[in-house]
C-alpha positions as CSV (number, residue, x, y, z in Angstrom):
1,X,228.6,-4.9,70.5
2,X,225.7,-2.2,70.2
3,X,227.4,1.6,69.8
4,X,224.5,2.4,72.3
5,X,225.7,0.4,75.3
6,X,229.1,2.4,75.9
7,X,227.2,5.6,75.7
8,X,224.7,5.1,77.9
9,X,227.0,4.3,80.3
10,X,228.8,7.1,80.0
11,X,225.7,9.3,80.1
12,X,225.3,8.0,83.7
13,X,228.5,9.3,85.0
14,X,227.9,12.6,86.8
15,X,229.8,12.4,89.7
16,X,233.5,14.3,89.4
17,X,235.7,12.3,87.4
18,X,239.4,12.7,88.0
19,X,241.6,12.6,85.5
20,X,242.6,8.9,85.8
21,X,239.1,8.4,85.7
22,X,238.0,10.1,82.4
23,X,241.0,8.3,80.7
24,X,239.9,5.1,81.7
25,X,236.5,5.6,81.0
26,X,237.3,7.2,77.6
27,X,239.7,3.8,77.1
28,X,236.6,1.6,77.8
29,X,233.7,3.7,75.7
30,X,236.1,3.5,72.5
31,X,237.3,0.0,72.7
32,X,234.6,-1.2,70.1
33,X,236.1,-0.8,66.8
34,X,232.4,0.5,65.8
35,X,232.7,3.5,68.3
36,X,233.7,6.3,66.3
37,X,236.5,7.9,68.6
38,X,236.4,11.5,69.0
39,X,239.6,13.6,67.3
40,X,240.6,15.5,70.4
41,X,239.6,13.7,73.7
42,X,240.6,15.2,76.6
43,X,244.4,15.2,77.8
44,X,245.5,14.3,81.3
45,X,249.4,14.3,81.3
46,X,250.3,17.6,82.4
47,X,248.4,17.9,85.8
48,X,248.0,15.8,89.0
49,X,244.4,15.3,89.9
50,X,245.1,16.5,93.6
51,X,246.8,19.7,92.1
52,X,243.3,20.5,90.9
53,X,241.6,19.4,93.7
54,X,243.7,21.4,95.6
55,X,243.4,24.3,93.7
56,X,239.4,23.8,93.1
57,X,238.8,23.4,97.1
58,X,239.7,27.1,97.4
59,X,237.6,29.7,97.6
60,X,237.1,32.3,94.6
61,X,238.8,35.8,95.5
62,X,235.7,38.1,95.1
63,X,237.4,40.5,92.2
64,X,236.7,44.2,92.4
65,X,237.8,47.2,90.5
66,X,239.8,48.4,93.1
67,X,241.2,45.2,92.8
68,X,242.3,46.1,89.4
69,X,243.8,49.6,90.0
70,X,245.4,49.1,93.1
71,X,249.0,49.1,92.5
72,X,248.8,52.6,90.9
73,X,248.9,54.4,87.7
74,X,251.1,53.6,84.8
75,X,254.2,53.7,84.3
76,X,254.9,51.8,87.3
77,X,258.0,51.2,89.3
78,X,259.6,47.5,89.5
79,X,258.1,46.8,92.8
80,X,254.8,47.9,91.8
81,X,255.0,45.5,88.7
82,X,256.2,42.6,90.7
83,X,253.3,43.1,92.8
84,X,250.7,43.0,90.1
85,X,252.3,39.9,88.2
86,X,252.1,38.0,91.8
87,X,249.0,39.5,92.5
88,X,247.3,37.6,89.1
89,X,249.6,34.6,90.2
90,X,247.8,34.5,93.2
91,X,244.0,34.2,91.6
92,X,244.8,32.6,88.1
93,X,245.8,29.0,89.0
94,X,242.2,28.9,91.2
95,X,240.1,29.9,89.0
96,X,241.4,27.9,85.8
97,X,240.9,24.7,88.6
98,X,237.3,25.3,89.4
99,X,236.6,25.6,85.8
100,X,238.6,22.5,84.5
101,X,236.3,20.8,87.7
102,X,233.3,22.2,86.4
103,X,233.9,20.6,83.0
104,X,234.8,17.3,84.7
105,X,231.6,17.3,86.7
106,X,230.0,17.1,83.1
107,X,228.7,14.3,81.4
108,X,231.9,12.0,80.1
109,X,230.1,11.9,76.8
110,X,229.7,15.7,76.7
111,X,233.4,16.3,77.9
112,X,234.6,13.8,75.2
113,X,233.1,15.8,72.2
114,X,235.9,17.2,70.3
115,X,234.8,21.2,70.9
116,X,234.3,20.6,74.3
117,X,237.2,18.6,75.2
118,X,239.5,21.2,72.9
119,X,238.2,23.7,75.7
120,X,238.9,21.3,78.7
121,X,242.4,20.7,77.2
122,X,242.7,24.4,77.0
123,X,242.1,25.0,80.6
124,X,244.7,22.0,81.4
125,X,247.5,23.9,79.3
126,X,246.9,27.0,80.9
127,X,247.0,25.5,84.6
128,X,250.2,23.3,83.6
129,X,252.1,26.7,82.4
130,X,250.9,28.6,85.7
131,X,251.9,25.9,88.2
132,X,255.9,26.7,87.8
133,X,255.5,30.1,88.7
134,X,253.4,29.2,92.2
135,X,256.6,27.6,93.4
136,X,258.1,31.0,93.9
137,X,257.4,35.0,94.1
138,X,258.0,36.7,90.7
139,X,261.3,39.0,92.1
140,X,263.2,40.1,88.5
141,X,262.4,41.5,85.5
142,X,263.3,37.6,83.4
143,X,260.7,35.9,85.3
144,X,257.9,39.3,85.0
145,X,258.6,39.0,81.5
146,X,258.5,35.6,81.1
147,X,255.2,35.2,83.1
148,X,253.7,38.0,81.0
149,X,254.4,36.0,77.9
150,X,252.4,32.9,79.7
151,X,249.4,35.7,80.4
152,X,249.7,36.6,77.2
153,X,249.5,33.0,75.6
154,X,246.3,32.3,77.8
155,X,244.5,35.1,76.7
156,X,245.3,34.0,73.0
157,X,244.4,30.5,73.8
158,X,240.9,31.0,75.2
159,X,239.6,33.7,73.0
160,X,237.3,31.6,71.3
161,X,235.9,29.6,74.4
162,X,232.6,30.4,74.2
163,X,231.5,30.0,70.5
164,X,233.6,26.4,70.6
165,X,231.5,25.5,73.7
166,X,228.5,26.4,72.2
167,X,229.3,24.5,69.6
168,X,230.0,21.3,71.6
169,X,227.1,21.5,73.2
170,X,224.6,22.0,70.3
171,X,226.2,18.8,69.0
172,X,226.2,17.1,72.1
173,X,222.1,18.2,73.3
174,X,220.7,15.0,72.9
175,X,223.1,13.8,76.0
176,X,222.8,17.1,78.1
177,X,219.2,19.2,79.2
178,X,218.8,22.7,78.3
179,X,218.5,24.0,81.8
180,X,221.9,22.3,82.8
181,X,223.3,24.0,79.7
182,X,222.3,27.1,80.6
183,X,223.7,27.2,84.6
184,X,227.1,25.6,83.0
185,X,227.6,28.5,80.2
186,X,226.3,31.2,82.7
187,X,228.8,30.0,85.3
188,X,231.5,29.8,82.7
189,X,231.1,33.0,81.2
190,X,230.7,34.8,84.6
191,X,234.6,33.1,85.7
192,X,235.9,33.6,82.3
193,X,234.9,38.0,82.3
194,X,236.9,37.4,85.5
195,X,240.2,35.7,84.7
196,X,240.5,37.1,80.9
197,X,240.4,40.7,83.0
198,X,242.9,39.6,85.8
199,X,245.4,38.5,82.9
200,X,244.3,41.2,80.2
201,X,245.2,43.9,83.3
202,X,248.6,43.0,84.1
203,X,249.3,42.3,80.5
204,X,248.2,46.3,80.0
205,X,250.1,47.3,82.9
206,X,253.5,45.4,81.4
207,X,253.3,47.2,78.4
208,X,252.5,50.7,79.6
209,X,255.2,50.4,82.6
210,X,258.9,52.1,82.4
211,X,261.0,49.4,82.8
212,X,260.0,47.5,79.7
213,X,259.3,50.6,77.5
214,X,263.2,52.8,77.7
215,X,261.8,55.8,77.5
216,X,259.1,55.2,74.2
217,X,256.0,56.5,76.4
218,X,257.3,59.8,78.0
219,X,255.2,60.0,81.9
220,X,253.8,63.4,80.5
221,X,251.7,61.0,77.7
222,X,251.0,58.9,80.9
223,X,250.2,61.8,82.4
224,X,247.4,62.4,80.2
225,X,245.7,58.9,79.9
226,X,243.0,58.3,82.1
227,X,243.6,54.5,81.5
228,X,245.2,52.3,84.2
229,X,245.4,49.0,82.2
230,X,242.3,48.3,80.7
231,X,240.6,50.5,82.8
232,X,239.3,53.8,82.1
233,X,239.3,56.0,85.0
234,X,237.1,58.6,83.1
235,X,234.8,56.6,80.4
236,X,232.5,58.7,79.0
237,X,229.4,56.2,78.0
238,X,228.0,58.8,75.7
239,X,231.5,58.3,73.9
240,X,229.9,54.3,73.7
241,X,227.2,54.8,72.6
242,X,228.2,56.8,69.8
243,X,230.9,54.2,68.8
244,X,228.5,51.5,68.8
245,X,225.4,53.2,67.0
246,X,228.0,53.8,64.4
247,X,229.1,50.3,64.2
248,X,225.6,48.6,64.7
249,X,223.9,50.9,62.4
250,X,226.4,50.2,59.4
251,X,225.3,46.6,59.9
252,X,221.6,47.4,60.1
253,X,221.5,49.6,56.7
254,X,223.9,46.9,55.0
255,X,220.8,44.1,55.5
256,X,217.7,46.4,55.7
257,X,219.0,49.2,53.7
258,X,217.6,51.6,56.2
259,X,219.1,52.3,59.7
260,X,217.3,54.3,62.6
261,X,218.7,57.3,64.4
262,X,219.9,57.7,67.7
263,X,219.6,60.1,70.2
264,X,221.4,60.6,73.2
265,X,220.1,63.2,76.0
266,X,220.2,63.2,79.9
267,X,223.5,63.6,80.8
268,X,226.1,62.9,78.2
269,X,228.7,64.2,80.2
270,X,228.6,61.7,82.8
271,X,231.9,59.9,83.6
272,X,232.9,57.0,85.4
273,X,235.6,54.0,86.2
274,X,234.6,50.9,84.3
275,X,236.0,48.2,81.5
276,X,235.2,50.0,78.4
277,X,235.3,46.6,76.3
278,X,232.7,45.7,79.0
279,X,230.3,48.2,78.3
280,X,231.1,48.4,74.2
281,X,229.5,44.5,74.1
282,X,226.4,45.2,76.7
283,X,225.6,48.8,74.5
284,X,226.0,46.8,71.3
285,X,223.5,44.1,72.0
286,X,221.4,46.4,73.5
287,X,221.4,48.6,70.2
288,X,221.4,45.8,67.9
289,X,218.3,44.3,69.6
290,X,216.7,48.3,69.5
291,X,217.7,48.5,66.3
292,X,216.3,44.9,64.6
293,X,213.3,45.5,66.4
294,X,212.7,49.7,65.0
295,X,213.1,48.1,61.8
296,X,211.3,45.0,61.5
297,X,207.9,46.5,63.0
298,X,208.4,49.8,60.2
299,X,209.0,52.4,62.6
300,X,212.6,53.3,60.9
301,X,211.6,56.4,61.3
302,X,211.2,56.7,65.1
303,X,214.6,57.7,66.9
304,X,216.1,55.3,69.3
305,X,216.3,57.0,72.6
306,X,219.5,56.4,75.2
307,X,219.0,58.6,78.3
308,X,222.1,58.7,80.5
309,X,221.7,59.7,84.3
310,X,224.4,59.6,86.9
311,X,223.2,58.9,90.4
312,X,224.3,61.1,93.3
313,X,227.4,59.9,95.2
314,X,226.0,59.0,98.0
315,X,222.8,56.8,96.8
316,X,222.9,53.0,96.6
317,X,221.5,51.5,93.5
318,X,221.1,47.5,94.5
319,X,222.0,45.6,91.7
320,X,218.9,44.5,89.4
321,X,219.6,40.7,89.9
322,X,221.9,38.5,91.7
323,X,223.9,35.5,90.0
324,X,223.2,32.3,91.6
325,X,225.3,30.5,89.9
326,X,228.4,31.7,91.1
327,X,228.1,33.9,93.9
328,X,232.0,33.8,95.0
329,X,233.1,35.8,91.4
330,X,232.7,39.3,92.3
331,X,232.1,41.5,95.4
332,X,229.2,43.3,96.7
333,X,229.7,46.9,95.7
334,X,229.5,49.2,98.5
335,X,227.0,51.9,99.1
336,X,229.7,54.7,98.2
337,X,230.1,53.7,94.7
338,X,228.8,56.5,92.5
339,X,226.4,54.4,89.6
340,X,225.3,55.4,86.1
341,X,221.7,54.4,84.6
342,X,221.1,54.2,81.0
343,X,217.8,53.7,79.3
344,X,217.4,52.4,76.0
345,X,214.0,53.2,74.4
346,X,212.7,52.1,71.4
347,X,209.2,52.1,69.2
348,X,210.2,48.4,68.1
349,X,206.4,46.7,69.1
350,X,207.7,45.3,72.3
351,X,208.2,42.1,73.3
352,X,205.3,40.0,73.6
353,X,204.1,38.1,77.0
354,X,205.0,34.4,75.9
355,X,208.8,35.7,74.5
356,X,209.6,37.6,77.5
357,X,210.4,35.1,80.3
358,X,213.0,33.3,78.0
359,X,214.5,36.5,77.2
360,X,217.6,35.5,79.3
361,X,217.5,31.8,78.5
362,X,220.7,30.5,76.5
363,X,218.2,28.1,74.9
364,X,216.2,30.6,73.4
365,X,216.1,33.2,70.2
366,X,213.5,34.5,68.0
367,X,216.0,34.0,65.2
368,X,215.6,30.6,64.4
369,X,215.0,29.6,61.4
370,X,217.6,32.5,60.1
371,X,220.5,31.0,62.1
372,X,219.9,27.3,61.1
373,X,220.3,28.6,58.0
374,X,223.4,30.3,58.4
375,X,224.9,27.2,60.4
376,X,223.4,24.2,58.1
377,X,220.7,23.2,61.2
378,X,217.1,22.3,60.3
379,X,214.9,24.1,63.3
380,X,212.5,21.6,62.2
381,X,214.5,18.5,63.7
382,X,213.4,16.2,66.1
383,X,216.1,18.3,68.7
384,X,213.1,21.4,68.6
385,X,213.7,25.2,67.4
386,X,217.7,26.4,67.1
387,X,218.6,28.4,70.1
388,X,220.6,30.8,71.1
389,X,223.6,28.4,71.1
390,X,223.1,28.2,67.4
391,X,223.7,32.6,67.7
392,X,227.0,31.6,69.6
393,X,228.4,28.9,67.6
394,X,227.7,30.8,64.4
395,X,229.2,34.1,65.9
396,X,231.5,35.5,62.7
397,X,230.2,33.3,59.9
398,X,228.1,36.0,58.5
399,X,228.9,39.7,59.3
400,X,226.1,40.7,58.2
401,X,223.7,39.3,60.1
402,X,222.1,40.8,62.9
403,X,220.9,37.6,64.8
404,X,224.7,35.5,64.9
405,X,226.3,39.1,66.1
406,X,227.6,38.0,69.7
407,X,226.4,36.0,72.8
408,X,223.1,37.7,73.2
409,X,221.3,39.4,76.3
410,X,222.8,37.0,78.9
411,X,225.9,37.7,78.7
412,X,225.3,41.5,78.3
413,X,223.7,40.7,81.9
414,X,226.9,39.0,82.9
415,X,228.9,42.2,82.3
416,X,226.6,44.4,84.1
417,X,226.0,42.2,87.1
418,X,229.7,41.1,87.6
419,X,231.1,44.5,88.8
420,X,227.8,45.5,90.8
421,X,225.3,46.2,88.1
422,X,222.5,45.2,86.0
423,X,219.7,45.1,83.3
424,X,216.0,45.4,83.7
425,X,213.5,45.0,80.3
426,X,210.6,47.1,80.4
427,X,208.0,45.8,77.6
428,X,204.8,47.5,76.4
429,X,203.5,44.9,74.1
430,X,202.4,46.5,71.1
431,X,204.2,50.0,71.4
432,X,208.1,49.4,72.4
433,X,210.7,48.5,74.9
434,X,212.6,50.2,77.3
435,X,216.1,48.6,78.8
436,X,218.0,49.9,81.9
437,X,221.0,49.0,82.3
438,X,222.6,49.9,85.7
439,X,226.2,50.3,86.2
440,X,228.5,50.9,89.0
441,X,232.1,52.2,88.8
442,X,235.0,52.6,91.5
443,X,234.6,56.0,93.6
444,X,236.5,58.7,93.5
């Protein structure tokens, strides 16, 4: 029996498979002792298939930050704890459904690739640990506790989601088109800023609140936070920017030997409400692409210029772009919320016109032949040019290296637009580039 027969088949299958489904298939494709089986095909003991259907048929909650902040201020009293942990309970279990939907709408053949179907068997474990708790209101400290732990063991769990997917699906290209794997991981990584925050939050406001602490944070050092979980009530993005220049700048003199200065006017003192991990990833890939570019062209010694300008409180900034992929995972901001603009300008060359409109593309980097080297790919293969899921799936291997940093410029877009925001590229070819990224925070 041919090892192409089974496959192709599979490669056919697009429609939702249930779990039932997958496992027969699966059972089928590997039957031929010539069919090298995959190490870690998907699981489908833990959950019924109309638990997830159930789940997966209701709609998203739109998440906002007053979402986030609404049960107060740390420490916070019992009840106000109890509310927050049922609170996540109440938009966790939906949104791990519609994304272990997502990945069964995939190709069988991509779903059954062993990075892939680790992630998918992820998402299964974390919906099978959830489900208990919907049975009932969290009403004593045991079960807060308990359910805390389980936040705390999905967070752990899906921290390396993305670079494994990426992974998967460089391996898995020939069976899946670039422009469908660009709408999946832009979906995916738009619900996952969402439910790592909804668990990350509660899991900040467990930690900081009185009943589990006996008396170790006194409420006159709560007093003086401006944090209300993960949130900073009064981040300072001239603070970021700082932090990151420092960070990005050590990496750029440790491979160019040279490193470009940075200079920060406008209005530094601005303040707002945002997710200060959120911003420390967009500013990062925004400085490390300023910086690469400062260097590379020989104008090290030309300052990188970050402009900060708060808008007045009453003026609506539209957001810069709208996600259409999904539309349901956060809330139009309204015309109240004060926003903060930041320009990054820098004397790098530009971007030239045939680079530009790929800019955003997951299936794009200029970095390709330095990636495929650090990953073992040849650009020169028959599969075209590595992309930017060779930047994911290499994320880590080499610390030193500019290009396999992070996710790239999508998902710094992802950040900004999921709470309201943005970012717009401004490119004169031959001279430099000047980014805006637009953010909103909460109001006063």
């Amino acid at each position: 029996m041919s090892l192409r027969h089974p496959i192709k088949r599979l490669r056919s299958a697009r429609a939702s498979w249930s779990g039932k489904q997958m496992q027969r298939a699966y059972a089928i494709s590997t039957s031929d002792t010539t069919l090298q089986s995959w190490p870690h095909q998907p699981q489908f003991g833990n959950i019924h298939d109309d638990q997830v259907a159930r789940l997966a048929a209701q709609p998203l909650h739109p998440l906002t930050l007053a979402d986030l902040v609404r049960h107060g201020r740390p420490p916070l009293s019992t009840e106000a704890l109890f509310s927050s942990a049922n609170f996540t309970l109440s938009l966790l279990p939906i949104r791990l459904a519609h994304r272990i939907q997502s990945l069964r709408n995939l190709p069988f053949i991509v779903v059954s690739n062993p990075h892939i179907a680790q992630i998918y068997n992820n998402y299964v474990h974390s919906l099978s640990t959830l489900l208990p708790y919907q049975e009932r209101r969290i009403s004593n400290l045991d079960d807060e506790i308990q359910f805390t732990e389980v936040m705390a063991d999905l967070v752990q769990t899906h921290s390396n989601t993305i670079p494994i997917l990426a992974r998967g699906f460089l391996e898995c290209r020939k069976y899946i088109s670039s422009g469908n794997v660009t709408r999946f991981l832009d979906e995916h990584l738009r619900a996952r800023i969402g439910t790592r925050l909804i668990a990350e939050q509660h899991i900040a406001l467990h930690l900081s609140s009185q009943p589990h602490n006996s008396g170790a944070v006194t409420p006159q050092e709560h007093d003086q936070s401006s944090y209300v979980g993960v949130i900073d009530t009064a981040l300072r993005p001239a603070d970021i920017v700082l932090q990151c220049e420092g960070f990005v700048g050590e990496i750029c003199e440790l491979k160019y030997g040279v490193r470009p200065a940075v200079v920060i006017n406008g209005q530094p003192d601005t303040r707002m409400t945002h997710v200060p991990r959120h911003l420390e990833y967009i500013i990062t890939e925004l400085l490390k692409n300023a910086f690469r570019a400062t260097v590379e062209s020989g104008k090290e010694r030309e300052p990188i210029e970050v402009t900060i300008a708060a808008a007045p409180d009453d003026e609506y900034i539209a957001p810069l772009a709208t996600n259409a992929f999904d539309g349901n995972s956060h809330a139009p901001v309204r015309s109240s919320t004060p926003g903060v603009t930041i320009r990054f300008r820098d004397r790098g060359g530009g971007i030239s016109p045939q680079v530009l409109p790929s800019i955003w593309a997951y299936s794009f980097t200029t970095f390709a032949d330095e990636i495929s080297a650090d990953i073992g790919i040849n650009s020169n293969s028959g599969n075209g040019n590595a992309d930017a899921l060779n930047a994911i799936s290499g994320a880590g291997g080499n610390s030193s290296s500019l290009a396999g940093l992070g996710y790239g410029l999508p998902l710094g877009r992802a950040y900004a637009e999921y709470f309201g925001g943005g970012i717009q590229v401004q490119s004169l070819w031959g001279w430099g580039t000047d980014v805006y990224l637009k953010l909103k925070g909460l109001g006063k």
